[in-house]
C-alpha positions in Angstrom: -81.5 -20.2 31.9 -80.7 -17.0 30.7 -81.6 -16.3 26.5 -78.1 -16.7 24.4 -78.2 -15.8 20.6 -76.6 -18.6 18.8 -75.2 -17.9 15.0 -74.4 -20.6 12.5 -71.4 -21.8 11.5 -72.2 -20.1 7.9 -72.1 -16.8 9.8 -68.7 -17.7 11.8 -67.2 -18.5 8.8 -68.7 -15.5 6.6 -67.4 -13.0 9.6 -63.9 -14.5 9.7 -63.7 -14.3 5.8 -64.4 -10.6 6.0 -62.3 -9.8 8.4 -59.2 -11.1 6.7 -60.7 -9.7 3.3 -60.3 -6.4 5.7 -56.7 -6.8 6.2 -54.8 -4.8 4.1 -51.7 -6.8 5.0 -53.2 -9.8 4.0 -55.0 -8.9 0.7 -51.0 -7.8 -0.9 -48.9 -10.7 0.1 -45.5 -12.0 -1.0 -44.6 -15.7 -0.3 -41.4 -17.8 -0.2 -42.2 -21.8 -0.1 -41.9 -25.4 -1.6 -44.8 -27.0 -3.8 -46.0 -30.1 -2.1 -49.1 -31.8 -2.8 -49.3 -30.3 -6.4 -52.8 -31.3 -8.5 -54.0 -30.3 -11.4 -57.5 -29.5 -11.8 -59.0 -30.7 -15.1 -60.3 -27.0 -15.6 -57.0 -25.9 -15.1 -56.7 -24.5 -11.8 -53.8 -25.5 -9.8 -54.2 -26.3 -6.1 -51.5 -27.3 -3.7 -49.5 -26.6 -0.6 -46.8 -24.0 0.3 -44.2 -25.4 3.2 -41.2 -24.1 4.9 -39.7 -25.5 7.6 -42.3 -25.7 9.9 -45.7 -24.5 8.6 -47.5 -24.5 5.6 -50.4 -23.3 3.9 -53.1 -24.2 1.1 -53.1 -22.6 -1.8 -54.7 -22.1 -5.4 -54.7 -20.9 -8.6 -56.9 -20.5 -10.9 -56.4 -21.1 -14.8 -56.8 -17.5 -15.7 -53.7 -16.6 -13.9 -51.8 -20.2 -14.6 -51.5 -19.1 -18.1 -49.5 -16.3 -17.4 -46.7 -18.9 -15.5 -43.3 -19.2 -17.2 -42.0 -23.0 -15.8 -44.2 -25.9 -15.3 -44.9 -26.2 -11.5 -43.7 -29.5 -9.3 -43.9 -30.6 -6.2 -40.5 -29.8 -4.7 -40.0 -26.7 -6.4 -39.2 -23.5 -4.3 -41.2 -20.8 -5.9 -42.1 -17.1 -5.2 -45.7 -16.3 -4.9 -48.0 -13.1 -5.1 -51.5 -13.2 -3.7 -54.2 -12.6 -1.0 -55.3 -14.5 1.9 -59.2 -15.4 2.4 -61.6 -18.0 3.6 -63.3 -20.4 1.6 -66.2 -20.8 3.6 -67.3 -24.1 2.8 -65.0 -25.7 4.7 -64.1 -22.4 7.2 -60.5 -23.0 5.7 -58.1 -19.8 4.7 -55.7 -20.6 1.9 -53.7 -18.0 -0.3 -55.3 -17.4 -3.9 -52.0 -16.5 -5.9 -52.1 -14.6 -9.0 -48.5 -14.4 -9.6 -45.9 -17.9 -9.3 -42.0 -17.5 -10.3 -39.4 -20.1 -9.1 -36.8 -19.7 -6.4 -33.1 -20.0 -7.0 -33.5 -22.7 -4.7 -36.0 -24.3 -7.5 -33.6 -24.3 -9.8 -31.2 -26.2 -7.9 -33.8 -29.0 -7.2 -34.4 -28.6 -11.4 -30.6 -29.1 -11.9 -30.8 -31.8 -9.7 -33.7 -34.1 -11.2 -31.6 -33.2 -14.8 -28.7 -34.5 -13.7 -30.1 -37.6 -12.0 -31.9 -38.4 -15.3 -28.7 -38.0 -16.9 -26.1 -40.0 -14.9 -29.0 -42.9 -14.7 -29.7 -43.2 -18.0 -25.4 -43.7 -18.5 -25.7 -46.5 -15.7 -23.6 -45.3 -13.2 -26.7 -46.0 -10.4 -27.0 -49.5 -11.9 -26.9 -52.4 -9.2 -24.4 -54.4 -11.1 -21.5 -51.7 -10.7 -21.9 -51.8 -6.9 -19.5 -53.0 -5.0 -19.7 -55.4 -2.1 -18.9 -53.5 1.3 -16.3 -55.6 3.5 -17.9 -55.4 7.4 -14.9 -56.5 8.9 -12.8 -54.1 7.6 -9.1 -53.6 8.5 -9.0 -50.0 7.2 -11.5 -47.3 6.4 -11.2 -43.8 5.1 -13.4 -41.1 6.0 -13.9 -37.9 3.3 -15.6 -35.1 5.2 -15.3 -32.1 7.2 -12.1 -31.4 9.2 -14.3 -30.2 12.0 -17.9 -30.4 13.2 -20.4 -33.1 14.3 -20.0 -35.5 11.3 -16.4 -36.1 11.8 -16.5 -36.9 15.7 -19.6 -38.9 15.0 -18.1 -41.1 12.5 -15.1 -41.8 14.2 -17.0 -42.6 17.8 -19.2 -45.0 15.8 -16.8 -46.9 14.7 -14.3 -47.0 17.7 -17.4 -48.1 20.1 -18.4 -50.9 17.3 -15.4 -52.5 15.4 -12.4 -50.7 17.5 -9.8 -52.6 15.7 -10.2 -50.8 12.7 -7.5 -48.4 11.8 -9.3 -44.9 10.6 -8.0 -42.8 7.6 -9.0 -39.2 7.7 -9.6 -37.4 4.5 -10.4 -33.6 5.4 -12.2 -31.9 2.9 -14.3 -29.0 2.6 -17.9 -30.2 2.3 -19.6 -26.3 1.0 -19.5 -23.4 -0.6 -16.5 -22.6 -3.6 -14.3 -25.6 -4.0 -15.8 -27.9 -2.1 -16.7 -30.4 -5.2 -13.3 -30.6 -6.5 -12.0 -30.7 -3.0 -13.9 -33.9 -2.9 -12.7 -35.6 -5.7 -9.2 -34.8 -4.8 -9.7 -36.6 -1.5 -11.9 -39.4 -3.3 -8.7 -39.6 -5.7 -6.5 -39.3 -2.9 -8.1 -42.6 -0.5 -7.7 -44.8 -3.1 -3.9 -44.5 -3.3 -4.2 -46.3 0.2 -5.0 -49.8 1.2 -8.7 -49.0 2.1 -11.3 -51.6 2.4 -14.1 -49.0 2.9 -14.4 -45.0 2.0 -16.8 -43.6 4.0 -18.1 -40.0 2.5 -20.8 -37.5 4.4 -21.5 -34.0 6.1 -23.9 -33.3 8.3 -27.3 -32.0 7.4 -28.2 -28.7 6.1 -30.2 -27.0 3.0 -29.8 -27.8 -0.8 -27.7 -25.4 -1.5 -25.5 -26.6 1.5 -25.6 -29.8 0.7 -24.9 -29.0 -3.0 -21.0 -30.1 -3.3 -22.3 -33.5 -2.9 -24.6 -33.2 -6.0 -22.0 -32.1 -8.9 -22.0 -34.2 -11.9 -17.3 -34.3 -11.2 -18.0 -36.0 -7.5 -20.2 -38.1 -8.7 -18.3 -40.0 -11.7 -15.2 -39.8 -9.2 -17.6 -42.1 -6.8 -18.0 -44.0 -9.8 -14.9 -44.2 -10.9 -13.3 -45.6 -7.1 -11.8 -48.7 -6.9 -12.5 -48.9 -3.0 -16.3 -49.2 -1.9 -17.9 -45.4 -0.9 -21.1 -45.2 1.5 -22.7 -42.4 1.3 -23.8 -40.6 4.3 -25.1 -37.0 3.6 -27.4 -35.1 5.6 -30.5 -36.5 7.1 -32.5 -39.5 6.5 -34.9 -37.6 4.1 -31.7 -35.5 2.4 -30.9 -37.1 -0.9 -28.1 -36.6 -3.1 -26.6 -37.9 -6.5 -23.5 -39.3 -4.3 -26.6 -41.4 -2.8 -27.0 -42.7 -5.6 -23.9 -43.1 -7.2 -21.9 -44.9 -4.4 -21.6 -48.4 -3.2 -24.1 -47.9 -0.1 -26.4 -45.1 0.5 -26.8 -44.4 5.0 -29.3 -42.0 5.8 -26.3 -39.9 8.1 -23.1 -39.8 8.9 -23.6 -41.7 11.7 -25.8 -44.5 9.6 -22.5 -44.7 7.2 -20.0 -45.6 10.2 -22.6 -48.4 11.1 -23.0 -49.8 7.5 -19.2 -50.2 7.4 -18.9 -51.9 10.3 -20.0 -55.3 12.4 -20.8 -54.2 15.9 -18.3 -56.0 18.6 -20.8 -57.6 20.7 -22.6 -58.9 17.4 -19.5 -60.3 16.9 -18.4 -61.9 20.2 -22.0 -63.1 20.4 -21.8 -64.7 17.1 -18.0 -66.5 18.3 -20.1 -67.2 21.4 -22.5 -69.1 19.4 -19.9 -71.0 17.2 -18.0 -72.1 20.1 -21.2 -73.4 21.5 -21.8 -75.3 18.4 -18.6 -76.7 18.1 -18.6 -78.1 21.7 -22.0 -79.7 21.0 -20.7 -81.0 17.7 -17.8 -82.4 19.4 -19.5 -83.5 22.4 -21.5 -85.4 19.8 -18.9 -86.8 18.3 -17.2 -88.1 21.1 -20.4 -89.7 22.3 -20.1 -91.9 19.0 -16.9 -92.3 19.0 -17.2 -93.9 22.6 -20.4 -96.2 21.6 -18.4 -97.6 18.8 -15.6 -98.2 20.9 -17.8 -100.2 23.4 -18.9 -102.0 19.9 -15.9 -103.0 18.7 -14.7 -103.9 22.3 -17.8 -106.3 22.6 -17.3 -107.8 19.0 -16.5 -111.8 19.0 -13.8 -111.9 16.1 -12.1 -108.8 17.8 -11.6 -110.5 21.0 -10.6 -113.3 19.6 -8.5 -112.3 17.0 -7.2 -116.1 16.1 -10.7 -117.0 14.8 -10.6 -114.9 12.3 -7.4 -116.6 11.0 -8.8 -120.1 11.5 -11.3 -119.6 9.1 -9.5 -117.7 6.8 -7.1 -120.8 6.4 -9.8 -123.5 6.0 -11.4 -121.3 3.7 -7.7 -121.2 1.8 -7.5 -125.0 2.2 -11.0 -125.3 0.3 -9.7 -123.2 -2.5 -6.5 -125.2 -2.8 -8.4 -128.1 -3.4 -10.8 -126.8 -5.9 -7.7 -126.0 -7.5 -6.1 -128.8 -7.1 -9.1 -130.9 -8.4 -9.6 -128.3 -11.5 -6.0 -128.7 -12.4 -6.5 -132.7 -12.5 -9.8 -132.3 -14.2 -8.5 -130.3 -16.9 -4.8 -132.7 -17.0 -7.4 -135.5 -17.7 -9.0 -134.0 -20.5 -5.7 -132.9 -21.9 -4.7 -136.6 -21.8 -7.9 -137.9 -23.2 -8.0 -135.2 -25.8 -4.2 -136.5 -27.0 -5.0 -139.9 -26.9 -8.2 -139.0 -29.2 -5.5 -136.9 -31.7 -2.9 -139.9 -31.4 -5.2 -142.7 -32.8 -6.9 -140.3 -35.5 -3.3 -139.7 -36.3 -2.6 -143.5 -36.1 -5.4 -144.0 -38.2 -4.8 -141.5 -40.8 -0.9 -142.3 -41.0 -0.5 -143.7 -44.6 2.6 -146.2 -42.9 0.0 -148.0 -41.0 -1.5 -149.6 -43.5 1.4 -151.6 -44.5 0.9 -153.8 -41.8 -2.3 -154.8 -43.2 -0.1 -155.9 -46.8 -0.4 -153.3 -48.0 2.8 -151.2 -50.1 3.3 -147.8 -51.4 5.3 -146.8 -54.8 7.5 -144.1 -54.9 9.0 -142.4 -58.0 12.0 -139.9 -57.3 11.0 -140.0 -53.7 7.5 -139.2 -54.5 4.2 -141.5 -54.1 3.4 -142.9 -57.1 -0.8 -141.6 -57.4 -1.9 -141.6 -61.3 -0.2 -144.9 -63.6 0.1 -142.2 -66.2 3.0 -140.7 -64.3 5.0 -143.5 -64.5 6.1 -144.7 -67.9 8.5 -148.3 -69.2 12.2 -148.5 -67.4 11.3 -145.9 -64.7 12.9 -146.8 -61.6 10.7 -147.0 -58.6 10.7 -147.8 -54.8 7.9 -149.9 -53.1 7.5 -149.8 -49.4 6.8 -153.2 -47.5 6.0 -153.2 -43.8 9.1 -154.2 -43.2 11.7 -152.4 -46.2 11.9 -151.2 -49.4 12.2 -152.6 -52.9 13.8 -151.1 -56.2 12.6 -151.8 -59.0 12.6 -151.5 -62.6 8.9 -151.2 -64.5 8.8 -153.7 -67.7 5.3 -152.5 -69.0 2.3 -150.2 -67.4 -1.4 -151.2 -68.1 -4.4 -148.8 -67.4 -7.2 -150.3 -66.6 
């Protein structure tokens, strides 16, 4: 085997680190990126990722240069960087070392952004409780959005291949650029002077400052501010705006918003499908029970022979007209008795009686003579006999 001269991977990376160091180009370099992966180092030193669209690259900075920064970094924020590329040859990584950090115009939007956010959801207006219920079997939907262009044709395919017997209201607005926010809320205004179950309001994707229309504080209270239900469907499914927030629905696209407004039609005919089956098997049922209590009924005694049941219903009436017969006697009888009783106390209290027994009763102006004081010499009194009266003149009274 022939002799080879193998280096280490110290010497790899200590040869790639000078030759980058070498670069002229690379030791003087201006960068144009998004903060992601921001940490702060408890010494200070900042270290975290520049992006773009498609690449990125580590970066760090250390706290003698941090001091010098004018805004507090975030992830999210589009900043302008100074620095130099090199190695760290620990890990045989390159990364930029900046020295210099300013923010982006771009930054400052996403700044504006969080401020706003904070603002309109500390006043409520992304509060749960003022959502409104989206109707999935709507009759008519409006749609806020570009005249022209993807998001328009999307929307309106969506819907006509799902729910086609919606009627679609088309609210052309601009969605960019001067204008385009009180565009918006002209056409926001505008939808809900029709009979609209749903408003659906997007654009396609595109950057921040494209999609910025949608993130002015005036569209957002008139979301707020609509009577009729708004989804949201603005840029891609990792786009957000403060219309996301603010309306009745948030979809991640245009596309997602024609879907959340609508029941798709074979969902629908498979869910008529399903009740129909139901109700045949519910009636099917039914009419099996129905049929066994028919066969019931058909076998029941009294029901074929319909007479029986009168027969005993009259002996059981002739057995009550007796009792009552019998407790009407029963209670004549005592009646009688219980005269009788009264008659002969009566008889035997009667003050007349007694004069059959030779007895007599005085009477003094039609009044029985009680107390001897109460008659006096010459009255004239009346004694009763059993059989009459006699008048008679008193010649002396003796008490006893």
């Amino acid at each position: 085997m022939e002799n080879k001269e193998y280096i280490s991977i110290s010497e790899i990376n200590r040869i790639i680190k000078w030759t980058i160091d070498s670069n002229e180009v690379l030791r003087d370099v201006y960068i144009k990126g998004e903060i992601s992966n921001l940490k702060f180092h408890g010494r200070g030193h900042l270290y975290f990722s520049l992006k773009d669209e498609s690449s990125k690259i580590n970066a760090v900075m250390f706290n003698y240069q941090t001091s010098n920064l004018s805004f507090e970094p975030k992830d999210g924020d589009s900043v302008l960087v100074h620095g130099k590329i090199s190695v760290y040859e620990a890990s045989g990584s390159y990364q930029i070392y900046v020295d210099r950090m300013d923010i982006d115009g771009i930054g400052n939007l996403y700044q504006l952004f969080e401020e706003l956010k904070k603002k309109l959801s500390a006043e409520g207006l992304f509060d749960e409780k003022y959502k409104k219920r989206i109707n999935r079997l709507p009759e008519k939907i409006g749609v806020i959005t570009a005249s022209t262009g993807a998001a328009v044709r999307d929307v309106i395919s969506t819907i006509n291949k799902r729910y086609p017997i919606v009627e679609i209201f088309v609210f052309p607005t601009l969605v960019q650029g001067d204008g385009a926010a009180k565009n918006i809320v002209k056409m926001i205004e505008l939808a809900n002077t029709f009979p609209l179950d749903t408003i659906i309001l997007g654009r396609g994707g595109g950057s921040i400052e494209d999609l910025w229309a949608f993130n002015e504080e005036i569209v957002a209270r008139a979301i707020f501010n609509s009577k009729i239900p708004i989804i949201s469907g603005v840029g891609h499914e990792i786009d957000f705006t403060i219309s996301d927030f603010v309306s009745d629905l948030r979809a991640p696209t245009p596309t997602g918003a024609a879907i959340a407004a609508t029941r798709d039609k074979e969902e629908i005919l498979n869910y008529l499908n399903t009740c129909k089956n139901r109700i045949s098997i519910a009636l099917s049922n039914k009419l099996d029970s129905c049929k066994e209590l028919l066969i019931k009924y058909k076998s029941n005694y009294i029901l074929n022979n319909p007479t029986r049941l009168y027969d005993i219903q009259e002996q059981k009436l002739d057995i009550l007209y007796d009792k009552l017969n019998n407790a009407i006697r029963s209670k004549m009888d005592n009646l009688t008795n219980l005269i009788n009783t009264f008659n002969i106390k009566l008889n035997l209290l009667n003050p007349v009686n007694i004069l059959d027994k030779g007895y007599s009763i005085v009477y003094k102006d039609n009044k029985i003579v009680k107390d001897i004081k109460s008659i006096k010499e010459n009255d004239n009194i009346d004694i009763m006999v059993k059989n009459g009266k006699i008048n008679a003149s008193v010649k002396g009274v003796m008490e006893k």
